[in-house]
C-alpha positions in Angstrom: 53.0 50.4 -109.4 53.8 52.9 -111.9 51.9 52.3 -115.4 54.6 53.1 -117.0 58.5 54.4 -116.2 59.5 57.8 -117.5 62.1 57.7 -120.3 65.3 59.8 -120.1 68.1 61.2 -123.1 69.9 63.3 -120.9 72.1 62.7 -118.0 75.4 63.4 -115.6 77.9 61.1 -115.3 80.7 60.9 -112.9 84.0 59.3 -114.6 86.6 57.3 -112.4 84.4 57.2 -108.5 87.3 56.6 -106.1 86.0 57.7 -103.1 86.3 55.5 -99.5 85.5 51.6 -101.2 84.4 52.8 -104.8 86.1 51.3 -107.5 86.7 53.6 -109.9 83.5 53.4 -111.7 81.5 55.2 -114.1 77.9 56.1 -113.4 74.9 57.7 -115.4 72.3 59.9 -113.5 69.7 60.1 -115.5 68.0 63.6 -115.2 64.2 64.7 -115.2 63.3 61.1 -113.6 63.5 59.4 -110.5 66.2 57.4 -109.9 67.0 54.9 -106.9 70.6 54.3 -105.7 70.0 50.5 -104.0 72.6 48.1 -102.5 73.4 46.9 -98.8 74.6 48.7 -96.1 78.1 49.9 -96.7 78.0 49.2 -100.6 79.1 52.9 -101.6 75.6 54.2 -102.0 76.5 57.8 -99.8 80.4 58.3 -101.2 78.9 58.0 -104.8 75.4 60.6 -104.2 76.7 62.5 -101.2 80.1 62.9 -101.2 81.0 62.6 -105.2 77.9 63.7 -106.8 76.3 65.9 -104.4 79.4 67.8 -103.7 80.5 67.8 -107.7 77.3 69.4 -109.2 78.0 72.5 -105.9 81.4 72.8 -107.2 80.2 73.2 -111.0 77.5 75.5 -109.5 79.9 77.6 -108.4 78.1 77.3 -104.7 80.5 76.6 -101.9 80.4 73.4 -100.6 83.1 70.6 -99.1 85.0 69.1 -101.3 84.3 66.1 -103.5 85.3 62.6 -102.8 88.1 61.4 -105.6 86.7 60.9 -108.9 88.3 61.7 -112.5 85.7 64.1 -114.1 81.6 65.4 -114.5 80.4 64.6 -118.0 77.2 65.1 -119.6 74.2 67.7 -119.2 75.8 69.3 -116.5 74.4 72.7 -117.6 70.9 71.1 -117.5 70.7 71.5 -113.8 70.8 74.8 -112.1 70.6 73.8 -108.6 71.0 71.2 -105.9 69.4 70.3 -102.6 70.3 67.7 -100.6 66.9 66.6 -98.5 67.8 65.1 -95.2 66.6 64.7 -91.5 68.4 67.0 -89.3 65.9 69.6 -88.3 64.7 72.7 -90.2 66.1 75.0 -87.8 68.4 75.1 -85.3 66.5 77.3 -82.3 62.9 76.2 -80.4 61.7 78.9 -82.4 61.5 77.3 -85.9 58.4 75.7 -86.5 56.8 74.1 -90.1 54.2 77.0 -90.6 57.6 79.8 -90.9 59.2 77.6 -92.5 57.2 77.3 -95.6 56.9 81.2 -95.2 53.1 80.6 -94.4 53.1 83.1 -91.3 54.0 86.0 -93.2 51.4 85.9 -94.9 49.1 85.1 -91.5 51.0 88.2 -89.5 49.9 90.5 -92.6 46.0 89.1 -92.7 46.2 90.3 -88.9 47.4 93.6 -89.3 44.9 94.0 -91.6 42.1 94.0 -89.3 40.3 97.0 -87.6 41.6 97.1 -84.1 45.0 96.2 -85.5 45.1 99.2 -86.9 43.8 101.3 -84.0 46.2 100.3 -81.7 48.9 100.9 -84.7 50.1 97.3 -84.5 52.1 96.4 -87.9 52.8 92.1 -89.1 55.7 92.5 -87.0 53.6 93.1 -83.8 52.2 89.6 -84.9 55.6 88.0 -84.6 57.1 85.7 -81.7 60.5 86.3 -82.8 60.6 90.5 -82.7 59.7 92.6 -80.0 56.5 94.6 -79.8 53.5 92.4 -79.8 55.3 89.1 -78.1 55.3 88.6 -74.4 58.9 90.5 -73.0 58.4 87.9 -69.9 59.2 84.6 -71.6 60.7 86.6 -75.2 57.5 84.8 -77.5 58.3 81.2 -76.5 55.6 81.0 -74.6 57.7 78.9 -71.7 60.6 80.4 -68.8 63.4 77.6 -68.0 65.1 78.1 -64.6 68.1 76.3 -64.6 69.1 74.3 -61.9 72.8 73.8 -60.4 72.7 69.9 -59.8 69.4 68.7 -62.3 68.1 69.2 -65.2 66.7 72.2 -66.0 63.1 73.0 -65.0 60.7 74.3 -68.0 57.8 76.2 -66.7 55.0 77.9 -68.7 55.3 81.9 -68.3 53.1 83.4 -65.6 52.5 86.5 -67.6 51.3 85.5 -70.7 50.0 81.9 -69.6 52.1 80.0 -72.4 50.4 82.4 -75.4 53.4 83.9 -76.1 51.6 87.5 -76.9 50.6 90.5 -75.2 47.3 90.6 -74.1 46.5 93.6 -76.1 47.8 91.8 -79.4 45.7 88.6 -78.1 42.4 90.9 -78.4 43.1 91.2 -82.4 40.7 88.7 -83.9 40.2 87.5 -87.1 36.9 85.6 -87.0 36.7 85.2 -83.7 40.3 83.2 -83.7 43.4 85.3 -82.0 47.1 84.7 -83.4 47.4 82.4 -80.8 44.6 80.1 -81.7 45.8 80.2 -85.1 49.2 78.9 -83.9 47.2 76.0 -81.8 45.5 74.6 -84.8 46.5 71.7 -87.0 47.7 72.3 -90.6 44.1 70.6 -91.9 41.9 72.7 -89.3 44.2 76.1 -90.5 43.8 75.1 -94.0 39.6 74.5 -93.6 39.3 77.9 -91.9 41.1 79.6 -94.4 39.3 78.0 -97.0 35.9 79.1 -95.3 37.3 82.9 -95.6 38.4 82.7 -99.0 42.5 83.1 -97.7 43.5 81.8 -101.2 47.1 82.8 -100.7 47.7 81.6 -96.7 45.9 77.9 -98.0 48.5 77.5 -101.0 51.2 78.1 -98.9 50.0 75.3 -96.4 48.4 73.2 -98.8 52.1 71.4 -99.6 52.0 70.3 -95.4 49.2 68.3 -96.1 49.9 67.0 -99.2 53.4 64.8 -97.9 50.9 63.9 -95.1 51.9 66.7 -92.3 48.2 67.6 -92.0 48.1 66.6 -88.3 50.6 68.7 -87.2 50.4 72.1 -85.4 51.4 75.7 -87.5 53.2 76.5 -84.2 54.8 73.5 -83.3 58.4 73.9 -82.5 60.8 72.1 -85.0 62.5 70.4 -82.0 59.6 67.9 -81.5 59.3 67.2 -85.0 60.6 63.7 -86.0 63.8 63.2 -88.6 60.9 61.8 -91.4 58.9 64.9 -90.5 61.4 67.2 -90.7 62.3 65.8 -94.4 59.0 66.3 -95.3 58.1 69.7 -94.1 61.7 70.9 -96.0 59.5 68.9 -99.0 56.5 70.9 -98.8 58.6 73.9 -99.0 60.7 72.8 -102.1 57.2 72.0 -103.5 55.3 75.1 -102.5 58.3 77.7 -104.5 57.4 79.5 -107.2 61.0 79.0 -108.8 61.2 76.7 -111.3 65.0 76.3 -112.0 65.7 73.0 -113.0 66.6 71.4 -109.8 68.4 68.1 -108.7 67.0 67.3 -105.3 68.7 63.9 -103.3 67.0 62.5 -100.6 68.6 60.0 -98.2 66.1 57.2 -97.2 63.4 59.5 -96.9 60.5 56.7 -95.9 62.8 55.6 -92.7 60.0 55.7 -90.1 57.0 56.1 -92.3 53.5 54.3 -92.2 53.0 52.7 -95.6 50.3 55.5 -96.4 53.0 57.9 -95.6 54.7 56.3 -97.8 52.4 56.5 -100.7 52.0 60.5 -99.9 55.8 61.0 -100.0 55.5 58.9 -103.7 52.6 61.8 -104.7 55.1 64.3 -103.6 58.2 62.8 -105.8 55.5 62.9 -108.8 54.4 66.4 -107.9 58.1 67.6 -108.6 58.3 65.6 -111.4 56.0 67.2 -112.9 57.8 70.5 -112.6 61.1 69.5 -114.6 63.0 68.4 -111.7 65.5 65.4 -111.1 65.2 63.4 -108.1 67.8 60.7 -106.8 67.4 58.8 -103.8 69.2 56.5 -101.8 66.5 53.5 -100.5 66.3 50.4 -98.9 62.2 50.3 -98.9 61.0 48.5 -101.8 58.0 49.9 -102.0 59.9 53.1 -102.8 62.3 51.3 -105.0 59.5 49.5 -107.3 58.7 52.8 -108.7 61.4 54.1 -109.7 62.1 54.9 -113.3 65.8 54.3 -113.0 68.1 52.3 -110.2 71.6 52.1 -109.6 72.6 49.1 -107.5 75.9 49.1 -105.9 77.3 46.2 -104.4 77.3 43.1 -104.7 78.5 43.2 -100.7 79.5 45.9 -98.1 82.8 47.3 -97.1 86.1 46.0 -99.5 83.5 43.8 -101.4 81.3 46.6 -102.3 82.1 49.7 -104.4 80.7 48.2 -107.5 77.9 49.1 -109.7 76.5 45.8 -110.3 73.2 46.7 -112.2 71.2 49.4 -113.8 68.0 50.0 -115.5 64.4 49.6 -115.1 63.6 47.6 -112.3 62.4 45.1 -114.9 65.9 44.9 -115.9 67.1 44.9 -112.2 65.3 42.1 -111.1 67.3 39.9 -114.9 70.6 40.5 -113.0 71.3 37.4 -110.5 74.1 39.1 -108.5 72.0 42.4 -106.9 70.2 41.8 -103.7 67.8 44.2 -104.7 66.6 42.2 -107.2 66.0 39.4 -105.4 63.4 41.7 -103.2 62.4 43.6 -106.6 60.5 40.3 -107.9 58.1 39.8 -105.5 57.0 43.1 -105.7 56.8 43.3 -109.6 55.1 39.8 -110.0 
C-alpha cells in the first residue's frame, strides 16, 4: 500500500463518450498520477481508453492514428501532454531477429565496445561487422540467425542449427574478437543480470544503464539475444517498459497500459508497481486498464465503469480514491477493494 495517493489539479476530459455501449458520459483523467480504469468484462473500459481517449490525444497530437470512437469534445490540459504510448502485448518486433537487448538500443553500444578492441581493428572490422542483421561479420550460411529451416512439402517445416557457423551466427574470424575473454557470441548467450555484472566488473557505465531498466521490471533472467518470438505477451510489455524508462526524453508523456500484470507472479507484480513509480517520478501520466487488485489498491485515481457488461454497462459508476471507491455500494470493484484496504 501506498503511504499516501498523489494529488492531481490538472486533467483531460472527454465530453459526450458514445462509443459501442458508452453512455454519453463525461470522464476526468487526471494527469501526472496513476489512474486505474476498473469495471467487469465488457463494461466500456477499452472504447473509453483505447478507442476514445487513446485515439483523441493522437488526433490533437497531430500523429496519425485511427479514428476516435464517438464522443462530443477533448477538454482540459490537453497541451499538458506531448505524447502518447499505448503499452500492450503484441511483440516488440515483428521478425526472429528482434530481441530485448536491440530493442532498448543496448547492442549499439555492445557492437561499438567490440570494435573497439585491438584485433578488431587489425582485421578492419567496424560495429557493423558486430551485427547479425548486416552483412560482413554474420555468418552468409544461415544470414546471422544462427538456424537454416528446410521447408518441407507435406509437414511442418524442419529447423536445423547451421552447419557452418554451429548456431553462433558469426564468422569465425569475428568470433576471435574478445573482450575479456567473452566473444560477441557469449555476450549474446548471457542473461540480462550476468551481462549487467560483467559490465559492471569493467566499468561499461554506459552498456549497464542501458540494461539496467530489463532488470528493474524483473526481465533479469532473460537472454540479450533471445529472439522476441519466444518472449511471452507480459514480457514483451515489459521489455517495451524498460525502454520507455531507459529514454533520455522527458516530454511529458501519457503512457496506457492494458492489464499489464496478466500472467505475472505477485513479485512480478510488485516490480512492474516500482516501474509505474519510476515514471512517475519523471512527470509522466499513467492510465491503466486492471482487473488485479493488487494493482488497483495503489492507484491514486480509479474510474469504474459499469455497474454490468454489455447494454447494462457504459456507465461510470464511481471515481476517486480507492477509499472513496470502496463508499460506493453499486461498483464491483469496491466490493474486492475492501479487503485489500482493511
Amino acid at each position: 500500500m501506498p503511504e499516501t495517493r498523489r494529488r492531481w489539479n490538472r486533467y483531460i476530459e472527454i465530453r459526450g463518450a458514445r462509443a459501442n455501449n458508452l453512455k454519453g458520459i463525461d470522464v476526468r483523467f487526471p494527469l501526472n498520477v496513476m489512474t486505474c480504469v476498473t469495471g467487469v468484462s465488457g463494461s466500456g473500459k477499452s472504447s473509453l481508453v483505447r478507442d476514445i481517449l487513446f485515439n483523441a490525444i493522437k488526433r490533437n497530437l497531430d500523429e496519425v492514428g485511427d479514428r476516435p470512437g464517438e464522443f462530443a469534445s477533448l477538454e482540459g490540459d490537453t497541451n499538458a501532454i506531448q505524447a502518447i504510448e499505448f503499452v500492450d502485448q503484441n511483440p516488440i518486433g515483428k521478425s526472429s531477429r528482434s530481441n530485448p537487448v536491440t530493442y532498448v538500443k543496448a547492442w549499439d553500444e555492445i557492437r561499438k565496445l567490440f570494435a573497439q578492441q585491438a584485433l578488431a581493428q587489425q582485421m578492419g572490422f567496424t560495429a557493423a561487422y558486430f551485427s547479425f542483421n548486416a552483412s560482413g561479420g554474420r555468418c552468409e550460411e544461415c544470414n546471422g540467425e544462427g538456424t537454416v529451416t528446410v521447408e518441407m512439402q507435406f509437414m511442418a517445416d524442419l529447423v536445423l542449427e547451421c552447419e557452418s557457423c554451429h548456431g553462433k551466427r558469426f564468422k569465425q574470424e569475428v568470433l576471435e574478437v574478445r573482450f575479456h575473454e567473452k566473444n560477441v557470441y557469449d555476450i549474446l548467450d548471457m542473461t540480462i543480470n550476468q551481462a549487467i555484472e560483467f559490465f559492471t566488473e569493467w566499468k561499461e557505465k554506459k552498456i549497464v544503464r542501458l540494461l539496467k531498466p530489463l532488470q528493474d521490471v524483473g526481465l533479469g533472467y532473460i537472454k540479450l539475444g533471445q529472439s522476441s518470438s519466444t518472449l511471452s505477451g507480459g514480457e514483451n510489455q515489459r521489455v517495451k517498459l524498460a525502454y520507455y524508462l531507459g529514454m533520455d526524453k522527458h516530454v511529458p508523456t501519457m503512457f496506457i497500459f492494458d492489464e499489464p500484470t496478466t500472467g505475472l507472479h505477485f513479485h512480478d507484480i510488485k516490480k512492474l508497481l516500482a516501474a509505474f513509480d519510476a515514471l512517475l517520478m519523471k512527470g509522466h501520466t499513467l492510465i491503466i486498464i486492471e482487473h488485479n487488485p493488487d494493482v488497483i489498491k495503489c492507484a491514486d485515481h480509479i474510474l469504474d465503469m459499469g455497474p454490468e457488461g454489455g447494454e447494462e454497462g457504459g456507465y461510470l459508476i464511481a471515481f476517486g480514491t480507492p477509499e472513496e471507491i470502496v463508499q460506493c455500494k453499486q461498483s464491483y470493484t469496491g466490493h474486492f477493494l475492501k479487503e485489500k484496504l482493511s
